[in-house]
Backbone as a ProteinNet text record, in pm:
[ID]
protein_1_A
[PRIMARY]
XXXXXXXXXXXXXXXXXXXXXXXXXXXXXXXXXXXXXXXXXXXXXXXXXXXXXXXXXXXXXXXXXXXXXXXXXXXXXXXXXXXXXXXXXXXXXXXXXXXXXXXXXXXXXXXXXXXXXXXXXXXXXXXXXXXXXXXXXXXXXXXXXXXXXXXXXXXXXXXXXXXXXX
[TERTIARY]
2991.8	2893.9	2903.9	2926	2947.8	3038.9	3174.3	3297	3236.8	3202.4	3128.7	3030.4	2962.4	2849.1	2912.1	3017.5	3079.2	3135.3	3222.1	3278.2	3201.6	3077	2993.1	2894.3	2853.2	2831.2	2869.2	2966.7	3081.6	3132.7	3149.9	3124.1	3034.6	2901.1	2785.8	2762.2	2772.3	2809	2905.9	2986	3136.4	3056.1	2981.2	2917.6	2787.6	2697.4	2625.6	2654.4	2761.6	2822	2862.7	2916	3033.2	2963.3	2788.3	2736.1	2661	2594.2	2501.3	2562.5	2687.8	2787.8	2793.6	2798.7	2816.9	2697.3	2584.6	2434	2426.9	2485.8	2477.8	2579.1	2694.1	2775.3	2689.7	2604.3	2550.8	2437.9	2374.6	2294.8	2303.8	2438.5	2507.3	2549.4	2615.1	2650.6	2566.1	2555.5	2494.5	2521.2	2502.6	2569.6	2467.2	2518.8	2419.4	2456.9	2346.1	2378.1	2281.1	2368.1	2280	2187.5	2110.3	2005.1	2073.6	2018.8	2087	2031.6	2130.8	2034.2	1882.7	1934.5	1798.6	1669.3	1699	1577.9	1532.6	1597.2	1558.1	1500.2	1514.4	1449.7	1352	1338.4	1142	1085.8	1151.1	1035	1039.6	1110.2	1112.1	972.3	949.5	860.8	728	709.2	614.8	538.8	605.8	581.1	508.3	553.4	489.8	290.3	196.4	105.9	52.7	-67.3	-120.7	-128.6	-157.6	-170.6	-80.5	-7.9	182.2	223.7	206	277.7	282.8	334.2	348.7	382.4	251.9	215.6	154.8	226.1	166.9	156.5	180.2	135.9	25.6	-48.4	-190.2	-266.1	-389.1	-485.1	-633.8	-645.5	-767.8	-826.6	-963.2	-1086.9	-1201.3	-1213.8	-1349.5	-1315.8	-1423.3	-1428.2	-1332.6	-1218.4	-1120.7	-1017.3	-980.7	-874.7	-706.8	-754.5	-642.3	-673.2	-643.7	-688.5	-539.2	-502.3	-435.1	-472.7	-398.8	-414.5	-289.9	-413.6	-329.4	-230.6	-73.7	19.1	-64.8	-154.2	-233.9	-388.3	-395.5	-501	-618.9	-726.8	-865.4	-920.4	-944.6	-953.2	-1116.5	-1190.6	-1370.2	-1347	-1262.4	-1314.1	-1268.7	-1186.1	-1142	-1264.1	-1262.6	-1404.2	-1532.6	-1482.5	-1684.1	-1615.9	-1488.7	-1464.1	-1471.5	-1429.3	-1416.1	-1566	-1650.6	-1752.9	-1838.3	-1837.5	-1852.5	-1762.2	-1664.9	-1584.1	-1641.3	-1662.2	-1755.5	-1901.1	-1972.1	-2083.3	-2072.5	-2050.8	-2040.4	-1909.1	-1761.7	-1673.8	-1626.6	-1661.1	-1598.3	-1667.8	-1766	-1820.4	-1723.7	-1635.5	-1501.2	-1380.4	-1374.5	-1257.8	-1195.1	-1083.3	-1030.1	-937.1	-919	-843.5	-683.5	-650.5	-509.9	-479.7	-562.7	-556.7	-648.2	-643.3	-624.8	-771.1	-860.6	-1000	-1073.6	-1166.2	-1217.7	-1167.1	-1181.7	-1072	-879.9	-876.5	-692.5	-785	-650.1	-677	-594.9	-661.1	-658.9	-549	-437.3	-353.8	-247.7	-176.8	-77.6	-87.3	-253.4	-231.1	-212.3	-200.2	-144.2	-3.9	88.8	210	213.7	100.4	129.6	15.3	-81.1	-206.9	-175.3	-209.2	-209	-390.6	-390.9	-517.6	-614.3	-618.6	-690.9	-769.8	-654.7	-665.9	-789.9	-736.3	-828.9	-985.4	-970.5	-1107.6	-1164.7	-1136.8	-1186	-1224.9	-1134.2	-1193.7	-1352.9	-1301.9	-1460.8	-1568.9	-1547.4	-1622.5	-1694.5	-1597.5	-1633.5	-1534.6	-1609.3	-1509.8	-1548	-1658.7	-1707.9	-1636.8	-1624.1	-1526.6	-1386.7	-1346.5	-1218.7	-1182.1	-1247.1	-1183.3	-1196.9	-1285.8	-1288.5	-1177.2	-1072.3	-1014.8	-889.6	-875.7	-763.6	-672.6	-545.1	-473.4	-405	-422.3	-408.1	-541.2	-677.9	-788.4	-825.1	-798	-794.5	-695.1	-570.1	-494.6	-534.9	-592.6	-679.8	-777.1	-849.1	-999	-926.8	-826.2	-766.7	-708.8	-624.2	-535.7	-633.9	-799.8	-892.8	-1022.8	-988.6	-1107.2	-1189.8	-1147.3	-1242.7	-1357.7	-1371.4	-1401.5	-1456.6	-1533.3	-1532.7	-1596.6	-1519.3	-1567.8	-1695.8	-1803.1	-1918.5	-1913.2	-2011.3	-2046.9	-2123.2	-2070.5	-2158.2	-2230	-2220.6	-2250.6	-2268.1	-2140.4	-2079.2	-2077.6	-2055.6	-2077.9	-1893.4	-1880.6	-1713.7	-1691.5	-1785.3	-1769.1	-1718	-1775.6	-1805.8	-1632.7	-1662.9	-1546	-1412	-1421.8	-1308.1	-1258.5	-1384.7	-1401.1	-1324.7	-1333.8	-1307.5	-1126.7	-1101.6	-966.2	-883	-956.9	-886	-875.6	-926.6	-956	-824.8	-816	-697.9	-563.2	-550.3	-432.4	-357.1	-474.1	-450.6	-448.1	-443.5	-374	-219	-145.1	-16.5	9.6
6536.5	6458.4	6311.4	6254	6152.9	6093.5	6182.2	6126.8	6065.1	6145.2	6052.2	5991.6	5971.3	5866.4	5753	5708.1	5596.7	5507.8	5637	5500.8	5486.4	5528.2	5506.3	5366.8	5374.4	5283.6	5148.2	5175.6	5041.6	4989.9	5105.6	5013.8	4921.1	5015.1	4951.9	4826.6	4774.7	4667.4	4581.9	4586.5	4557.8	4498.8	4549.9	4538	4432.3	4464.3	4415.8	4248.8	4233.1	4133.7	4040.9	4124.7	4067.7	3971.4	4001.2	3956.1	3847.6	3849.4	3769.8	3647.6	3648.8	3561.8	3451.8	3432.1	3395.9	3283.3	3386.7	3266.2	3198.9	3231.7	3125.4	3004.6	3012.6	2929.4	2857.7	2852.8	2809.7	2729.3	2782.8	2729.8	2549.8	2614.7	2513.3	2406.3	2421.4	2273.4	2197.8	2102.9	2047	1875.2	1859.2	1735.1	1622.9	1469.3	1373.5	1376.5	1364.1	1318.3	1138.8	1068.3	945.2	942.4	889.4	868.3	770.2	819.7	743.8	631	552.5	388.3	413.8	514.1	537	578.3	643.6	669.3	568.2	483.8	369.8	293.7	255.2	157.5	221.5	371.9	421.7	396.7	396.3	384.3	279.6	122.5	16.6	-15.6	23.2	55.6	111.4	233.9	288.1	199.2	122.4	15.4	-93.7	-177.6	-260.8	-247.3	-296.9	-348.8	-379.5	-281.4	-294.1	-451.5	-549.9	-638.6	-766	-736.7	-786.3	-759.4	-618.9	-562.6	-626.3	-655.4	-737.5	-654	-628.1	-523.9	-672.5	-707.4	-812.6	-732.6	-624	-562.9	-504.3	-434.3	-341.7	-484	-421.1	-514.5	-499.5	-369.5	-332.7	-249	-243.1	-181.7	-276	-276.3	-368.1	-416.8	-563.3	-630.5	-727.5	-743.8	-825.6	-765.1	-753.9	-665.1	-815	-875.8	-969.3	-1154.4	-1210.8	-1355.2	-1448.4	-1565.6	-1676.9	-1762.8	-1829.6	-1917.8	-2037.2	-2172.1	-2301.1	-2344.8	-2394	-2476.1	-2583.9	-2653.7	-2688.6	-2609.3	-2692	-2665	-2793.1	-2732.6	-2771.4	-2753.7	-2942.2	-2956	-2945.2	-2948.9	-2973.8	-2804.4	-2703.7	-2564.1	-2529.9	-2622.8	-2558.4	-2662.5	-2690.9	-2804.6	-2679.4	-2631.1	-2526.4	-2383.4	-2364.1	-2229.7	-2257.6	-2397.9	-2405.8	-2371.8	-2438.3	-2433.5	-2309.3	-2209.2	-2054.9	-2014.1	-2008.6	-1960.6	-1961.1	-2076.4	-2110.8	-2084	-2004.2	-2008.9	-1863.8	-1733.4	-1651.5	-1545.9	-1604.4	-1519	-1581.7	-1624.5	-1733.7	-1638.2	-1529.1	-1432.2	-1329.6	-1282.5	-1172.5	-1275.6	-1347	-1451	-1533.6	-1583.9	-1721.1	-1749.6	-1880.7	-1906.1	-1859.7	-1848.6	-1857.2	-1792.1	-1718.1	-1616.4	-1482.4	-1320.2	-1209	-1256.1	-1205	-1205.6	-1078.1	-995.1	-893.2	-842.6	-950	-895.2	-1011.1	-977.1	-1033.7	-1195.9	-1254.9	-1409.5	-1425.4	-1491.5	-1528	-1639	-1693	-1813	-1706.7	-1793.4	-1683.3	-1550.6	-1530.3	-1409.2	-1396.6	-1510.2	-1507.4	-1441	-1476.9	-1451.1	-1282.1	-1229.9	-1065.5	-971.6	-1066.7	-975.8	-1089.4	-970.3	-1041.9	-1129.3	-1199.3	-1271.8	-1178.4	-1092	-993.2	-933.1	-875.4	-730.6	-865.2	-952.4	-1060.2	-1066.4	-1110.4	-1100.9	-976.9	-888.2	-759.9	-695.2	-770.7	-723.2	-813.8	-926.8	-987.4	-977.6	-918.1	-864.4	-705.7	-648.7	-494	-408.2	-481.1	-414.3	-250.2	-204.2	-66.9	29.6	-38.2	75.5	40.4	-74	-64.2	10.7	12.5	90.2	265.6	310.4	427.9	457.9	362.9	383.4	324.2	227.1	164.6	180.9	259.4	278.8	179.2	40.3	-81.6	-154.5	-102.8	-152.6	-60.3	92.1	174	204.6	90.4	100.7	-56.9	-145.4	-211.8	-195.4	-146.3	-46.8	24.4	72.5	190	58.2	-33	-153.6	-218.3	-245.1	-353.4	-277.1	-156.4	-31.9	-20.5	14.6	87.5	8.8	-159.3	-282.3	-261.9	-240.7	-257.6	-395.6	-441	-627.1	-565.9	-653.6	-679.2	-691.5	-696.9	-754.4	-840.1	-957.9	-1032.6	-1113.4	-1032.8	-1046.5	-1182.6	-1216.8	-1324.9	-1353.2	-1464.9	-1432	-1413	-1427.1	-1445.8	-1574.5	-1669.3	-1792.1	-1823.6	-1816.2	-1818.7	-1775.6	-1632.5	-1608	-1621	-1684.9	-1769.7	-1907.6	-1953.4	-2121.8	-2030.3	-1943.3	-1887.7	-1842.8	-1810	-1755.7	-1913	-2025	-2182.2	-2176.4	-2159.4	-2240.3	-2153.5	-2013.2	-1986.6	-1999.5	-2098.7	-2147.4	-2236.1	-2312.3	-2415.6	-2387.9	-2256.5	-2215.8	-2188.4	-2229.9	-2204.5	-2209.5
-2841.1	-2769.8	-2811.9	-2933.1	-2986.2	-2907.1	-2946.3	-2844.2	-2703.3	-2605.3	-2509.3	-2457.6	-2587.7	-2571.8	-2662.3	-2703.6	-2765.1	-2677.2	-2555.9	-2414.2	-2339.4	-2358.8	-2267.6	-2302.3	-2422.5	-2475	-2504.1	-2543.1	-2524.8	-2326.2	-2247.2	-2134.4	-2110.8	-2101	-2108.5	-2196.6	-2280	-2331.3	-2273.2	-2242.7	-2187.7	-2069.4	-2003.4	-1851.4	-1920.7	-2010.1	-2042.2	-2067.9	-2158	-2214.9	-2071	-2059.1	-1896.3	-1820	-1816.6	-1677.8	-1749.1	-1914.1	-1968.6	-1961.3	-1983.1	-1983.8	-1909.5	-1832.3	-1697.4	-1692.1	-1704.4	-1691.8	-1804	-1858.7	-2043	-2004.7	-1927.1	-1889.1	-1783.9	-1659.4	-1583.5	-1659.8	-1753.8	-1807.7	-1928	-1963.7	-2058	-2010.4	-1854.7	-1766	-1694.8	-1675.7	-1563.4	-1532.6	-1402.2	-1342.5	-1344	-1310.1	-1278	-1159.1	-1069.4	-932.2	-932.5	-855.3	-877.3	-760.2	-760.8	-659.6	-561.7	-394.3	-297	-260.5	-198.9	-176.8	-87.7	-11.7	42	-36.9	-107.9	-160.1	-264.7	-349.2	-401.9	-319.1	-196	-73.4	-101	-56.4	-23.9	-163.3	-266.6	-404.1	-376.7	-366.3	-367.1	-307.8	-171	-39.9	-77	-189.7	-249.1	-342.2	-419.2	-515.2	-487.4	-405.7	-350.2	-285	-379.2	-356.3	-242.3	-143.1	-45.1	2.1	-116.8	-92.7	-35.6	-92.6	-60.5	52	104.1	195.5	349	377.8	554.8	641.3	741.6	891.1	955.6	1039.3	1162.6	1281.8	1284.3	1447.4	1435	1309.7	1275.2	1315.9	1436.1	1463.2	1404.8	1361.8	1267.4	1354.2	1300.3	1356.6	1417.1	1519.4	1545.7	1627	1651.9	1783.4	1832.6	1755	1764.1	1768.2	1962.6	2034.8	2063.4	2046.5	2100.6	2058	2018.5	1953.9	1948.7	2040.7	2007.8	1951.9	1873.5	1779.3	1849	1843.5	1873	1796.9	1811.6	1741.7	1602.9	1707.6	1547.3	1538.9	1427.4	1324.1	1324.9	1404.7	1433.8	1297.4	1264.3	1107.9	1146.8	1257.9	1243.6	1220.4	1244.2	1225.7	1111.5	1021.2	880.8	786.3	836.1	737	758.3	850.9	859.6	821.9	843	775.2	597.6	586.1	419.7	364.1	432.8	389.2	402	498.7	512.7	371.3	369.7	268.5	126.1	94	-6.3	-44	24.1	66.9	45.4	110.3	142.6	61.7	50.4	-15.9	-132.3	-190.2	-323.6	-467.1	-440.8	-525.1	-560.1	-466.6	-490.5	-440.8	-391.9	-358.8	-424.2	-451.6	-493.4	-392.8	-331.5	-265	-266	-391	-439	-587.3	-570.6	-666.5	-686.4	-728.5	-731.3	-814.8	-713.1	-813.7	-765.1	-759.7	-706.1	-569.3	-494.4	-370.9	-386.4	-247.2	-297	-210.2	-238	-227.6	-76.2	-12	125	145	58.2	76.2	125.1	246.7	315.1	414.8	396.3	471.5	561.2	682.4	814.7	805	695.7	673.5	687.2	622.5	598.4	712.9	789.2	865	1031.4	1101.8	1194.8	1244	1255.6	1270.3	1348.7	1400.2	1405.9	1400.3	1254.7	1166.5	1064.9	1048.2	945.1	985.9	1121.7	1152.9	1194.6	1160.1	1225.9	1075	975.1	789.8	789	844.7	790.6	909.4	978.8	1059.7	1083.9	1057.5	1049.4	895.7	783.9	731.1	660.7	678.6	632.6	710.5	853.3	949.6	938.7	848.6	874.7	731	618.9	506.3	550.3	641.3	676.6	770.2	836.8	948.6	955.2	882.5	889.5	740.9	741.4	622.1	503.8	615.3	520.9	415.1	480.7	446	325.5	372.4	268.9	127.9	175.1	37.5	-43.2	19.1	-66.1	-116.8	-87.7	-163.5	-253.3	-272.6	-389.2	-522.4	-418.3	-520.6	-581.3	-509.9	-580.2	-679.8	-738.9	-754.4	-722.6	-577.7	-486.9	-510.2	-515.7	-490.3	-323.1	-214.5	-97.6	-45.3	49.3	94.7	176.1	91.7	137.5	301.7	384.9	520.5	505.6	539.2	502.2	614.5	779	900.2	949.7	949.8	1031.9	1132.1	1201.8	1352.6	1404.2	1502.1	1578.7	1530.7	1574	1552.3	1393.6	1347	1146.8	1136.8	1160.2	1102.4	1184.1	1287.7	1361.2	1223.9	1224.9	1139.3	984.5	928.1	779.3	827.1	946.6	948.8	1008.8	1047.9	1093.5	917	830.5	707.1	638.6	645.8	574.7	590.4	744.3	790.4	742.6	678.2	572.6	477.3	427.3	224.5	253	185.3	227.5	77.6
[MASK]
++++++++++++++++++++++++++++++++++++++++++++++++++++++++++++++++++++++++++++++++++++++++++++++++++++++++++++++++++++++++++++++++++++++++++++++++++++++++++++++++++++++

């Protein structure tokens, strides 16, 4: 009986051995794969700061469906937006710099005039609705811009005034 429970045994091993083998080798190698340009672009893309980010076609939420803006710049409406500005957003604002909310120099460059007046106009419905308004509420901690019930006018005169931060 010994006699054949010895080749039996030893197959079984033989088989045992044979197969452990194999995954110990799979386990022991492994490759770099480098990351593709594409997917560095989307983290690149992920990275970038709600605030930074440039969407000129998003028009917002609210009462401001369509708005041209003249070649120049109506200095009697940046003299009364400066002074709204001052008056009203200079508490979370700096002209030109990152203070409770983001700073208004340039943002024509990254919002379409709009989406701008449709923030200082309706902005409780635009952080509920709009995915750009809502990734600034996340970038400023969950900071939300006051209403500070402006008229069209007002905040026509506050969006002449940020034409002039450059």
């Amino acid at each position: 009986m010994t006699k054949t429970l010895k080749p039996i045994l030893v197959l079984f091993l033989a088989l045992l051995l044979g197969c452990g083998g194999k995954e110990e080798k799979k386990k022991e190698s492994f490759t770099i794969q480098k990351p593709t340009e594409t997917k560095e672009v989307v983290d690149k893309t992920e990275n970038i700061p709600a605030s930074k980010k440039i969407d000129l076609q998003n028009k917002g939420v609210g009462p401001i469906t369509s708005l041209s803006l003249s070649p120049e710049i109506d200095q009697t409406m940046v003299a009364h937006g400066a002074d709204v500005f001052k008056k009203m957003c200079t508490a979370c604002h700096r002209p030109d710099k990152k203070f409770i909310g983001p700073a208004p120099t340039g943002i024509l460059e990254r919002r379409s005039p709009e989406w701008v007046m449709n923030m200082i106009l309706n902005p409780e419905e635009m952080v509920q609705k709009d995915p750009l308004a809502k990734e600034l509420l996340i970038e400023f901690n969950g900071s939300p811009m006051a209403n500070q019930n402006l008229t069209e006018e007002e905040a026509r005169a506050v969006l002449e005034y940020f034409r002039t931060l450059k």
